[in-house]
C-alpha positions in Angstrom: 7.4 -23.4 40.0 8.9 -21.7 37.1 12.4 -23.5 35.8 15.5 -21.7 35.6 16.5 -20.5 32.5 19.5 -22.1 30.9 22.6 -20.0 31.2 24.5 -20.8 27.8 23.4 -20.5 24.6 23.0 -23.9 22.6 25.8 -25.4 20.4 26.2 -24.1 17.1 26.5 -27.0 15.3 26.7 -28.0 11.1 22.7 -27.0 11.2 23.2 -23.3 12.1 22.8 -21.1 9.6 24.1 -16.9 9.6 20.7 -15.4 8.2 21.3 -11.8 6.8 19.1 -8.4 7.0 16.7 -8.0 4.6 18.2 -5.0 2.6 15.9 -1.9 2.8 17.6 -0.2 0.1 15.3 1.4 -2.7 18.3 2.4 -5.0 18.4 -1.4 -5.8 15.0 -2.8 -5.2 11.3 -0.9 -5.8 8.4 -2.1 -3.9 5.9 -4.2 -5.8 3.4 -3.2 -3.0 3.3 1.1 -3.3 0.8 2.0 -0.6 -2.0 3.5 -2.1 -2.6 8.0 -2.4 1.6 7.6 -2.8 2.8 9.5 -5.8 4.5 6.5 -7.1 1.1 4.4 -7.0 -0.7 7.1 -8.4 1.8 7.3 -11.1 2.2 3.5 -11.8 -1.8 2.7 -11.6 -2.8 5.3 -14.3 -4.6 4.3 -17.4 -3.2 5.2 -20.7 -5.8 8.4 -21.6 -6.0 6.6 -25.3 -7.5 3.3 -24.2 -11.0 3.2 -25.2 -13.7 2.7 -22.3 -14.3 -1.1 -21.8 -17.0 -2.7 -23.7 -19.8 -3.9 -21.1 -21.4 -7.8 -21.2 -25.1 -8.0 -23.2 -27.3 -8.6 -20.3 -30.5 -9.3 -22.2 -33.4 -10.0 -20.1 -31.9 -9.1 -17.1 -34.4 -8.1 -14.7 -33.7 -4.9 -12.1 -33.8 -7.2 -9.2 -31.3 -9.4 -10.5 -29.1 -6.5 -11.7 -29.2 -4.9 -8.1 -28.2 -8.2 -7.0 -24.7 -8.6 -9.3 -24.2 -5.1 -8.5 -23.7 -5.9 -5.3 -21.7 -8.8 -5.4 -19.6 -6.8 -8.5 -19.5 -3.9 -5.6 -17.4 -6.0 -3.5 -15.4 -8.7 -5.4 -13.2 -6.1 -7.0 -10.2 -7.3 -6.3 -8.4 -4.6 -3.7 -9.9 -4.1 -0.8 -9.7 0.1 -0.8 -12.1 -0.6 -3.7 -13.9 -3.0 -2.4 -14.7 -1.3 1.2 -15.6 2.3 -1.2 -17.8 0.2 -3.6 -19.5 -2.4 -1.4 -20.4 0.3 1.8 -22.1 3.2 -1.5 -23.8 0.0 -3.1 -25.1 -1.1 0.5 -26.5 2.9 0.9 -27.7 3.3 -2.3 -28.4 0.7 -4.8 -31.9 0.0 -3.0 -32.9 3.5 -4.4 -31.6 3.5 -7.8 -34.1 3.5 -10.9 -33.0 1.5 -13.7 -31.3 4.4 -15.8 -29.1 4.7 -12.2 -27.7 1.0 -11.9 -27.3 1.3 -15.7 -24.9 3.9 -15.0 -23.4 2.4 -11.9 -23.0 -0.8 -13.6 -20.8 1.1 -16.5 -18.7 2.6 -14.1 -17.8 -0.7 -12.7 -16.7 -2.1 -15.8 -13.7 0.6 -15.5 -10.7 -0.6 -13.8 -10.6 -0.5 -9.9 -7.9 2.0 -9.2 -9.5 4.4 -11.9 -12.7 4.3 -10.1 -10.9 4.7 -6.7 -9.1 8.1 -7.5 -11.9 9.8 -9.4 -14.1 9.0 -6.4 -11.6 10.3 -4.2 -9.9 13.4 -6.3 -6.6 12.2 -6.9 -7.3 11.8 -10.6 -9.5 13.7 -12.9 -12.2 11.2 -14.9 -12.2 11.3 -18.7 -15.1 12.8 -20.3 -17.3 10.0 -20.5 -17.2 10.6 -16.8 -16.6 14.0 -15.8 -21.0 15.0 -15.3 -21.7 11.5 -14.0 -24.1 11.7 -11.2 -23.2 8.2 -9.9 -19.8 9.5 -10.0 -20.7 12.5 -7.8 -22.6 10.6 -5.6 -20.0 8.0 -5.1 -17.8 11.1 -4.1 -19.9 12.4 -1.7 -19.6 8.7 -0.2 -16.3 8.8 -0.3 -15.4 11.8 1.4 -17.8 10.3 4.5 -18.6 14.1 6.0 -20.0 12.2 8.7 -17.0 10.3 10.1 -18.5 6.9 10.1 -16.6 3.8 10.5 -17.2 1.6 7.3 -16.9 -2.1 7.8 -17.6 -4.5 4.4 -21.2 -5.5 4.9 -22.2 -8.9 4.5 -22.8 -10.6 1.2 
């Protein structure tokens, strides 16, 4: 048997407190969190076109198998997930059939900064130089676009 429901509200006593709405006005406040392909984060994510491309790590005596391997793990620690979920899903695909001139390029391109690599890949920016005939670049378009429809999960480390 169910109880009956009480039919007065409780006491307001010294413990009550009148909590206020949350103010949705962006005159006053702008949204630390933009959502991503918005003007405003595309705006507010650029890099300055003067900043020189970041140096990458000396990796002596790294061998391919080990480089695959980082590239992976570098493919999906990036550090926002539309990044990580491009990245980690192409490096699953296509990392197995990279020579070592390819993960030399891929590894480059990871060394640029996240949301750089996320709007080349998927044509809201246009890359510098340095990038603008990379075939990694292309291919990782071609990922991104998914022709095929496919439901992309993050695969497993």
């Amino acid at each position: 048997m169910i109880p009956p429901r009480p039919t007065q509200s409780p006491p307001l006593g010294p413990s009550f407190v009148i909590q206020r709405p949350i103010s949705t006005s962006l005159s006053r406040h702008k949204d630390p969190w933009m959502l991503p392909n918005t003007p405003e984060h595309l705006a507010s994510t650029e890099t300055p076109p003067d900043l020189p491309p970041p140096k990458p790590l000396d990796r002596q005596n790294e061998t391919v198998e080990t480089m695959r391997a980082r590239l992976v793990y570098q493919s999906r620690k990036r550090g926002t997930l539309e990044s990580d979920l491009l990245l980690s899903t192409f490096a699953r695909d296509n990392l197995s059939r990279m020579d070592e001139k390819e993960l030399g390029e891929y590894d480059r391109l990871l060394d640029e900064p996240d949301w750089d690599i996320y709007y080349w890949s998927t044509g809201k920016r246009t890359p510098p130089s340095r990038w603008a005939n990379s075939a990694i670049l292309e291919k990782l378009r071609v990922h991104a676009r998914n022709e095929g429809k496919v439901v992309r999960q993050m695969p497993p480390l």
